[in-house]
mmCIF file as Biopython writes it, N, C-alpha, C and O atoms, coordinates in Angstrom:
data_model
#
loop_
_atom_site.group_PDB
_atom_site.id
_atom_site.type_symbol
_atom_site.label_atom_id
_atom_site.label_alt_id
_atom_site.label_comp_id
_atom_site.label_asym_id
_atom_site.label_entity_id
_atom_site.label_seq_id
_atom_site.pdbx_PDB_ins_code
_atom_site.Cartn_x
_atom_site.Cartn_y
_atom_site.Cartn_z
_atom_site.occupancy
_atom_site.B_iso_or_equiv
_atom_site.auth_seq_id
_atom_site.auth_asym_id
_atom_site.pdbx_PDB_model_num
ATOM 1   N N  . UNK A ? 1  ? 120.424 130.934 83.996  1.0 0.0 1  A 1 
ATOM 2   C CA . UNK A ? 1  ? 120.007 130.266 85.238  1.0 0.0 1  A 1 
ATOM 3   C C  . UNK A ? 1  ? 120.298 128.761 85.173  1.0 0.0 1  A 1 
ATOM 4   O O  . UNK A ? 1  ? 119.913 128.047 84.247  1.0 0.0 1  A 1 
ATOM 5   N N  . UNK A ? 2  ? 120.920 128.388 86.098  1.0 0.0 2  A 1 
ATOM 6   C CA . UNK A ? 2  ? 120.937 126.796 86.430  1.0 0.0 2  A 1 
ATOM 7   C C  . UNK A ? 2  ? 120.217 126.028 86.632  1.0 0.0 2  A 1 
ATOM 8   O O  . UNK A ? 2  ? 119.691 125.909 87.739  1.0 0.0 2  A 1 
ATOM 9   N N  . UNK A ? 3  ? 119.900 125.070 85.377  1.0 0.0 3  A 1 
ATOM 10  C CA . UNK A ? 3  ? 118.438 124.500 85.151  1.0 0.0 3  A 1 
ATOM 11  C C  . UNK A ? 3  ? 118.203 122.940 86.400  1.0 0.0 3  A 1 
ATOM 12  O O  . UNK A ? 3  ? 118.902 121.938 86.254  1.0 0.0 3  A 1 
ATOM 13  N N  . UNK A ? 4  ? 117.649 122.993 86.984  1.0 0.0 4  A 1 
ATOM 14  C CA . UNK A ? 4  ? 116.880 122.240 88.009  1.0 0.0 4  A 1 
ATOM 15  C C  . UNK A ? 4  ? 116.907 120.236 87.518  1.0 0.0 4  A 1 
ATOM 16  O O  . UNK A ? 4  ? 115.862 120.041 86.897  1.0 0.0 4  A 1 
ATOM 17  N N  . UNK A ? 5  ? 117.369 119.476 87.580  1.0 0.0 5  A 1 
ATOM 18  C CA . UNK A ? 5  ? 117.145 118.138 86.944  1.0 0.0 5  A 1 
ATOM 19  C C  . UNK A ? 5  ? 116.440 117.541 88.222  1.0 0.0 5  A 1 
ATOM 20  O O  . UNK A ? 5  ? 116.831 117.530 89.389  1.0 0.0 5  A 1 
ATOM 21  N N  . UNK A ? 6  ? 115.287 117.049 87.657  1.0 0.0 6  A 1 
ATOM 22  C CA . UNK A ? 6  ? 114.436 116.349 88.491  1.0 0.0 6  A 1 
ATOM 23  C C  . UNK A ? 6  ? 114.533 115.125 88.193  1.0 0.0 6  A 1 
ATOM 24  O O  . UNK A ? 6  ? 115.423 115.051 87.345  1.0 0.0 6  A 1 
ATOM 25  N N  . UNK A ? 7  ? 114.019 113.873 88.465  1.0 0.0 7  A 1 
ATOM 26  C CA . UNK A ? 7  ? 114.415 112.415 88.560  1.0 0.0 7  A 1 
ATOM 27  C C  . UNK A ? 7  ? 112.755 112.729 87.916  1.0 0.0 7  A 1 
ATOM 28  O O  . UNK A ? 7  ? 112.004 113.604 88.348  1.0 0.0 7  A 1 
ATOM 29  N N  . UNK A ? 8  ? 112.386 111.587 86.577  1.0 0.0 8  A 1 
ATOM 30  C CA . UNK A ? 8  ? 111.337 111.165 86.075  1.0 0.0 8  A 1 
ATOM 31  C C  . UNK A ? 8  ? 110.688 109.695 85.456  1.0 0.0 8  A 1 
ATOM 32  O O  . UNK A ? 8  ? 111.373 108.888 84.828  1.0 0.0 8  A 1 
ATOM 33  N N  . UNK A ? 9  ? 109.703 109.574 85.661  1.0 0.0 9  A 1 
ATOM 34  C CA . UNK A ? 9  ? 109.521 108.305 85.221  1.0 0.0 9  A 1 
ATOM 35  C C  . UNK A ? 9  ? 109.685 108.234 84.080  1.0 0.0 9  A 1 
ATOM 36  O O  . UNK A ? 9  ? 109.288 109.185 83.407  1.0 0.0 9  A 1 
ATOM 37  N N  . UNK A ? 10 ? 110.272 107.190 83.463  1.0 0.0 10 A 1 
ATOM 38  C CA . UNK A ? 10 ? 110.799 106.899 82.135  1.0 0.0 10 A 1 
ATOM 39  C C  . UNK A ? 10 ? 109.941 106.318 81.567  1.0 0.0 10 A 1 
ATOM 40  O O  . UNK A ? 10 ? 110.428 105.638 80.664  1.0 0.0 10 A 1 
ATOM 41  N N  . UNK A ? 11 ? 108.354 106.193 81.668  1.0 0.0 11 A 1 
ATOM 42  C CA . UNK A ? 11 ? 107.470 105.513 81.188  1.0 0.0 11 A 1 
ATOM 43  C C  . UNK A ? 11 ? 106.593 106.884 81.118  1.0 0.0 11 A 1 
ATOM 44  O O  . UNK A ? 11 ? 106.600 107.538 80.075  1.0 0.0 11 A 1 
ATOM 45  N N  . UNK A ? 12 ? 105.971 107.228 82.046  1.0 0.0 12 A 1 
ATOM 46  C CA . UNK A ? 12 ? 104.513 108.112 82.143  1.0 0.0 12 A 1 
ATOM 47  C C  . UNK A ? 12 ? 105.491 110.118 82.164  1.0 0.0 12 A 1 
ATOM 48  O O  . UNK A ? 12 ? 104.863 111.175 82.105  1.0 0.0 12 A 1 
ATOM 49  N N  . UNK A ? 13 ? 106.890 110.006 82.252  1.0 0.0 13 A 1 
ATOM 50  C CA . UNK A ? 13 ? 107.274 111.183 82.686  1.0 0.0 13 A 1 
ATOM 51  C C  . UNK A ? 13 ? 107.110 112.228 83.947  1.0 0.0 13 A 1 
ATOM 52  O O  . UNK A ? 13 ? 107.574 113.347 84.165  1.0 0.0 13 A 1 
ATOM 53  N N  . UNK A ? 14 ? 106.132 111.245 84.766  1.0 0.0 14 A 1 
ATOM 54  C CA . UNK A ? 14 ? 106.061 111.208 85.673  1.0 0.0 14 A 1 
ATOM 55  C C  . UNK A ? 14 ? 106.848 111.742 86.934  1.0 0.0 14 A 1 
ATOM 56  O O  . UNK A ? 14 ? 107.808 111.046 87.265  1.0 0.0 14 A 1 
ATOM 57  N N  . UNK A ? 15 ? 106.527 113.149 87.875  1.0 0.0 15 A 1 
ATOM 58  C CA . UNK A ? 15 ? 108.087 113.248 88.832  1.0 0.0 15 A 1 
ATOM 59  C C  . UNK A ? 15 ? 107.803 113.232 90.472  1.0 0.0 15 A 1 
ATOM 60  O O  . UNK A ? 15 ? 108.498 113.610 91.415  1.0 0.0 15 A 1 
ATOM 61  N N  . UNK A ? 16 ? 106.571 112.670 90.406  1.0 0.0 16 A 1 
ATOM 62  C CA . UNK A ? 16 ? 106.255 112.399 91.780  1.0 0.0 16 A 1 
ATOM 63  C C  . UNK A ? 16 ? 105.901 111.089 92.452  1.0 0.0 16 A 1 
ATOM 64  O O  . UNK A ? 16 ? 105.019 110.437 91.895  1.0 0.0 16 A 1 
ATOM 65  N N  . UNK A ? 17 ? 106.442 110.589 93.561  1.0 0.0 17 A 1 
ATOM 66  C CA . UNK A ? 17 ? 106.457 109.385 93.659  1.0 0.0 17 A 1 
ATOM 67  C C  . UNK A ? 17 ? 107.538 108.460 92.596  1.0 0.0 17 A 1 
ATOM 68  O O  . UNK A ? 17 ? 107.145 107.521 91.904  1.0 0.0 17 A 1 
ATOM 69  N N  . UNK A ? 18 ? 108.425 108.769 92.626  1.0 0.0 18 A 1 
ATOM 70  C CA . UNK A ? 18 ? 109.502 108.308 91.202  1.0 0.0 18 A 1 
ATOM 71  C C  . UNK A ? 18 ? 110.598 107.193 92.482  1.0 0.0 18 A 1 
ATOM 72  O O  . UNK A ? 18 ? 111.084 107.659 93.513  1.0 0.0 18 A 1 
ATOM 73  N N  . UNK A ? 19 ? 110.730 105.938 92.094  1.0 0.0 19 A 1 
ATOM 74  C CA . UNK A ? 19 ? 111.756 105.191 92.749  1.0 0.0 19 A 1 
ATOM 75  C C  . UNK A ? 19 ? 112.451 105.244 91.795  1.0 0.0 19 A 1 
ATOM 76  O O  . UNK A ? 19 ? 112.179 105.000 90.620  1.0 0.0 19 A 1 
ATOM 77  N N  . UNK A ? 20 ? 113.989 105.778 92.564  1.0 0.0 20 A 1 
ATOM 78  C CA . UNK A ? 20 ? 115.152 105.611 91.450  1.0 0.0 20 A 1 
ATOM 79  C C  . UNK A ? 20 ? 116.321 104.449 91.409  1.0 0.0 20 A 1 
ATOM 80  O O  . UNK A ? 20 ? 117.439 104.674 90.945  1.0 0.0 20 A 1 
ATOM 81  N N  . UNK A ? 21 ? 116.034 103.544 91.799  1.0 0.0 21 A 1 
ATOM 82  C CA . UNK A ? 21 ? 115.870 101.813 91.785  1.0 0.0 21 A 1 
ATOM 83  C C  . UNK A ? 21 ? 115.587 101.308 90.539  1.0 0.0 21 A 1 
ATOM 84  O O  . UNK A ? 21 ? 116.181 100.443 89.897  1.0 0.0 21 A 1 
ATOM 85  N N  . UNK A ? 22 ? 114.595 101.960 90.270  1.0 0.0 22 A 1 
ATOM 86  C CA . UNK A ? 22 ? 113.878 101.227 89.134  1.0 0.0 22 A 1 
ATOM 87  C C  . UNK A ? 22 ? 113.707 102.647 88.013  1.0 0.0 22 A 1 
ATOM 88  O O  . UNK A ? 22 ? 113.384 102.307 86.875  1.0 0.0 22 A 1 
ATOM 89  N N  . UNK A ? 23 ? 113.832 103.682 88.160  1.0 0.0 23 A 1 
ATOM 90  C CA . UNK A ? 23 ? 113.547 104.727 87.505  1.0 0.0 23 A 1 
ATOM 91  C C  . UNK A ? 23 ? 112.237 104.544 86.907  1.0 0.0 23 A 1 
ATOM 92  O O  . UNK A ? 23 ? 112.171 104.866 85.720  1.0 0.0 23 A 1 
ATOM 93  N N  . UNK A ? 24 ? 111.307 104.155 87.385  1.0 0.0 24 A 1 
ATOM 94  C CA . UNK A ? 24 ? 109.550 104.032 87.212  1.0 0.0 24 A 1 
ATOM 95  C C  . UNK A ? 24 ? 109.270 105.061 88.485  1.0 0.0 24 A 1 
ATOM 96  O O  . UNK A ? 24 ? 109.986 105.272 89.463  1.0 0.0 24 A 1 
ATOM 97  N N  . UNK A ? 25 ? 107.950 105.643 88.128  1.0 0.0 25 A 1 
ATOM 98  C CA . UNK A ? 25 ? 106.593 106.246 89.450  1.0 0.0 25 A 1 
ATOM 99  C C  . UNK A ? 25 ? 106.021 105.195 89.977  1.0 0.0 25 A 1 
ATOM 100 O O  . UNK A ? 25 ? 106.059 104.058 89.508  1.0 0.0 25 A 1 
ATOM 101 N N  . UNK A ? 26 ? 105.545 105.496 90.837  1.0 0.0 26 A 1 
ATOM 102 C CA . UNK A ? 26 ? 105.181 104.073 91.824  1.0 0.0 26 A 1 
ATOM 103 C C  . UNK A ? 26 ? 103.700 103.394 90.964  1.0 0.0 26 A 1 
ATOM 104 O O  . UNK A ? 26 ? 103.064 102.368 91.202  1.0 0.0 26 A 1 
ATOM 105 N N  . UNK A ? 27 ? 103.566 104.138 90.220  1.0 0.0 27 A 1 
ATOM 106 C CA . UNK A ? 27 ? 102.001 103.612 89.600  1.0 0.0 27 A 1 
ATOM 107 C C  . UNK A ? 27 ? 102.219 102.726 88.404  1.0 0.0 27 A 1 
ATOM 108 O O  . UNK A ? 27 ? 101.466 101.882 87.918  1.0 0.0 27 A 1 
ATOM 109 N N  . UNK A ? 28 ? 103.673 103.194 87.965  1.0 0.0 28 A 1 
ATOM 110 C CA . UNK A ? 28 ? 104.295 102.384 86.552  1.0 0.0 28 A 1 
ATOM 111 C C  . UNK A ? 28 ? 105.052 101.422 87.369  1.0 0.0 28 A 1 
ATOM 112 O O  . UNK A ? 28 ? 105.342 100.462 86.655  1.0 0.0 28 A 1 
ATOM 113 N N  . UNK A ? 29 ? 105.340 101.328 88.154  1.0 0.0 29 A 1 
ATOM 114 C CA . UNK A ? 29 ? 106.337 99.843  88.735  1.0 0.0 29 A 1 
ATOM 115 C C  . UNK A ? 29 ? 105.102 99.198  89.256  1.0 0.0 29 A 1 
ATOM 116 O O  . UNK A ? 29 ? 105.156 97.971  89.175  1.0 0.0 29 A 1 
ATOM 117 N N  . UNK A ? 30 ? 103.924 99.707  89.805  1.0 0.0 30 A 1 
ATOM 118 C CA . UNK A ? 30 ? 103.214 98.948  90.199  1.0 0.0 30 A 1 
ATOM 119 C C  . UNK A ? 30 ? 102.590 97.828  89.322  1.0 0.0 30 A 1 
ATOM 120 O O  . UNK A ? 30 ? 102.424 96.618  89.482  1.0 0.0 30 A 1 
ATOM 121 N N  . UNK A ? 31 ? 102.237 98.948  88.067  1.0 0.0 31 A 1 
ATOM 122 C CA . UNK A ? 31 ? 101.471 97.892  86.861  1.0 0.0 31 A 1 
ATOM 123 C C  . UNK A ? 31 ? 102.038 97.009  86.419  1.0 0.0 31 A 1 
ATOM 124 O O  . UNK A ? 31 ? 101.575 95.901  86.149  1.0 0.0 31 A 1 
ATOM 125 N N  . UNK A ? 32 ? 103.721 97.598  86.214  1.0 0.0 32 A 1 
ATOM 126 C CA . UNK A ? 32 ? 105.230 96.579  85.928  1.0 0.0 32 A 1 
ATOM 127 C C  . UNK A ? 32 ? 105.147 95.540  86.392  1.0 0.0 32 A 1 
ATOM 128 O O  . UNK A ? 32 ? 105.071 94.586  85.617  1.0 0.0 32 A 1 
ATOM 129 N N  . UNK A ? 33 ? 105.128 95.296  87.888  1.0 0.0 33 A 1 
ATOM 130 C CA . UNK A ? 33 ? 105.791 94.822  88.821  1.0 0.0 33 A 1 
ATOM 131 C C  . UNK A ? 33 ? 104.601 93.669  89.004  1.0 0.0 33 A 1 
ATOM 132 O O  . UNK A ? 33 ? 104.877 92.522  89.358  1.0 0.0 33 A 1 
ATOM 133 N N  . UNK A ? 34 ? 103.271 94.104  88.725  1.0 0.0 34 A 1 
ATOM 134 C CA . UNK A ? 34 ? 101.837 92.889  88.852  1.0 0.0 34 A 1 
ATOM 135 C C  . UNK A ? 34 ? 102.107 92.082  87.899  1.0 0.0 34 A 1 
ATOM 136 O O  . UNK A ? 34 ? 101.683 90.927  87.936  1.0 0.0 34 A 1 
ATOM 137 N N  . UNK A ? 35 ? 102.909 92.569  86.807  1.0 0.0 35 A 1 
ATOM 138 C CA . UNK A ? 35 ? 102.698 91.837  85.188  1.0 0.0 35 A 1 
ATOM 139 C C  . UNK A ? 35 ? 103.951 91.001  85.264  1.0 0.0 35 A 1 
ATOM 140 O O  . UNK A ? 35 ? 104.171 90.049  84.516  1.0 0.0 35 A 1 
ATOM 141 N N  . UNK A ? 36 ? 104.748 91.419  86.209  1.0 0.0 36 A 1 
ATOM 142 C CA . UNK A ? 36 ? 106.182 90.504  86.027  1.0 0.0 36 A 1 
ATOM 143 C C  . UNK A ? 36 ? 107.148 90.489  85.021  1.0 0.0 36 A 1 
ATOM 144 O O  . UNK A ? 36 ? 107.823 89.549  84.603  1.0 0.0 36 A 1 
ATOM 145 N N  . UNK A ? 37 ? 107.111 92.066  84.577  1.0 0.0 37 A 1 
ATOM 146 C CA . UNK A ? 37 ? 108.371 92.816  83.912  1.0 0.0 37 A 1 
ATOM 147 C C  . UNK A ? 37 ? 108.908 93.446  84.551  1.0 0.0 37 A 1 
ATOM 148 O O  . UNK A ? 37 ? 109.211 94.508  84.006  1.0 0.0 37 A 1 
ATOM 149 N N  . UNK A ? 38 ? 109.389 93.292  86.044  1.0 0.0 38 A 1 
ATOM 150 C CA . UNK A ? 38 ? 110.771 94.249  86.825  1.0 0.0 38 A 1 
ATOM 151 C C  . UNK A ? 38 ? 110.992 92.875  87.198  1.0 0.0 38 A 1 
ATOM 152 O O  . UNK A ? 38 ? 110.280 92.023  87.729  1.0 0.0 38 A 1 
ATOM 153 N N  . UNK A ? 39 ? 112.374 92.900  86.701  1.0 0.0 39 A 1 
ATOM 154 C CA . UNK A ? 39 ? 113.076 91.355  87.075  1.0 0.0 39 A 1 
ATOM 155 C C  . UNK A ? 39 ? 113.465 91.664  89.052  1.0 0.0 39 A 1 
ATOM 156 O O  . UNK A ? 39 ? 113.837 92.701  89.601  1.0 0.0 39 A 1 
ATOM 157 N N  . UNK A ? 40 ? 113.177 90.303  89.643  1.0 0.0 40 A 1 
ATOM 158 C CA . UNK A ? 40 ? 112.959 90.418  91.488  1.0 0.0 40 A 1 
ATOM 159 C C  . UNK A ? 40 ? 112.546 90.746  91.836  1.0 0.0 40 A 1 
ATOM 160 O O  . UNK A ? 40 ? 112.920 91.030  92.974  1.0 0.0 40 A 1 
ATOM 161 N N  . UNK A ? 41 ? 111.241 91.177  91.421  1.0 0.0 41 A 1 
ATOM 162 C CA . UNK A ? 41 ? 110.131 91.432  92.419  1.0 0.0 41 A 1 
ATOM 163 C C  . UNK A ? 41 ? 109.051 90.352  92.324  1.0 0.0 41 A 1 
ATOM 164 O O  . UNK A ? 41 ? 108.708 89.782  91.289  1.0 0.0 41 A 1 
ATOM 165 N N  . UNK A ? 42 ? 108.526 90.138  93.658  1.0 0.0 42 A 1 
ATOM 166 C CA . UNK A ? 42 ? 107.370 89.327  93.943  1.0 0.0 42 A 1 
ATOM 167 C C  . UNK A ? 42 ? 106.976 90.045  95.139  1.0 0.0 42 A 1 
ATOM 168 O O  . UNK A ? 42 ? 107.458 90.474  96.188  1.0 0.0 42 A 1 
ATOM 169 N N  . UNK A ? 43 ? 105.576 89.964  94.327  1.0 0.0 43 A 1 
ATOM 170 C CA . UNK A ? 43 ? 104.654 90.015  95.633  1.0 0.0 43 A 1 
ATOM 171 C C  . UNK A ? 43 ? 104.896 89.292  96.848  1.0 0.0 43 A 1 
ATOM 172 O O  . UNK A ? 43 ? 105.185 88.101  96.965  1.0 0.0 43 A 1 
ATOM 173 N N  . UNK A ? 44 ? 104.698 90.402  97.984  1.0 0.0 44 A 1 
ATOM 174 C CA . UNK A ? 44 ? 105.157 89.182  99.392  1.0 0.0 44 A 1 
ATOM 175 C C  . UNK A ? 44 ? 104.543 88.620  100.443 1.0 0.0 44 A 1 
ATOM 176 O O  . UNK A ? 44 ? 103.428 88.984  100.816 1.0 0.0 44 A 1 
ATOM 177 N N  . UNK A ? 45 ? 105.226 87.681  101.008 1.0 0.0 45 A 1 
ATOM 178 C CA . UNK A ? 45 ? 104.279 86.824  101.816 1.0 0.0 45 A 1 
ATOM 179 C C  . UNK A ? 45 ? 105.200 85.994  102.548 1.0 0.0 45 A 1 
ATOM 180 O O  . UNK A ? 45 ? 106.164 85.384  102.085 1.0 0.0 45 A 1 
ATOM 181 N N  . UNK A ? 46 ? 104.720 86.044  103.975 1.0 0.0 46 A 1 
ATOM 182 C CA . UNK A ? 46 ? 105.628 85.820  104.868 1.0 0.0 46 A 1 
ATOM 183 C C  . UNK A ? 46 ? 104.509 84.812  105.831 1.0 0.0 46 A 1 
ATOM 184 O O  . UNK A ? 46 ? 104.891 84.297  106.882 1.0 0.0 46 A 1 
#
C-alpha cells in the first residue's frame, strides 16, 4: 500500500494546524515566534 506523507511539526511532531512556511504547528511557531527565534516575524501593529 502507498504510504500517506503528511506534513509535521518538526518540533512537537505535531500534524494539525502545521504551517509549511515555517514547518512548525501553530502552537510551536507561536512560542517561536513570542521568543524571537523565526527570523521576520513581529508582532503587528498598524
Amino acid at each position: 500500500n502507498p504510504m500517506r506523507v503528511r506534513n509535521r511539526c518538526s518540533v512537537t511532531g505535531r500534524a494539525r494546524g502545521y504551517i509549511r512556511k515555517f514547518g512548525l504547528s501553530r502552537i510551536t511557531f507561536r512560542e517561536y515566534a513570542s521568543k524571537g527565534q523565526v527570523p521576520g516575524v513581529t508582532k503587528s501593529s498598524w
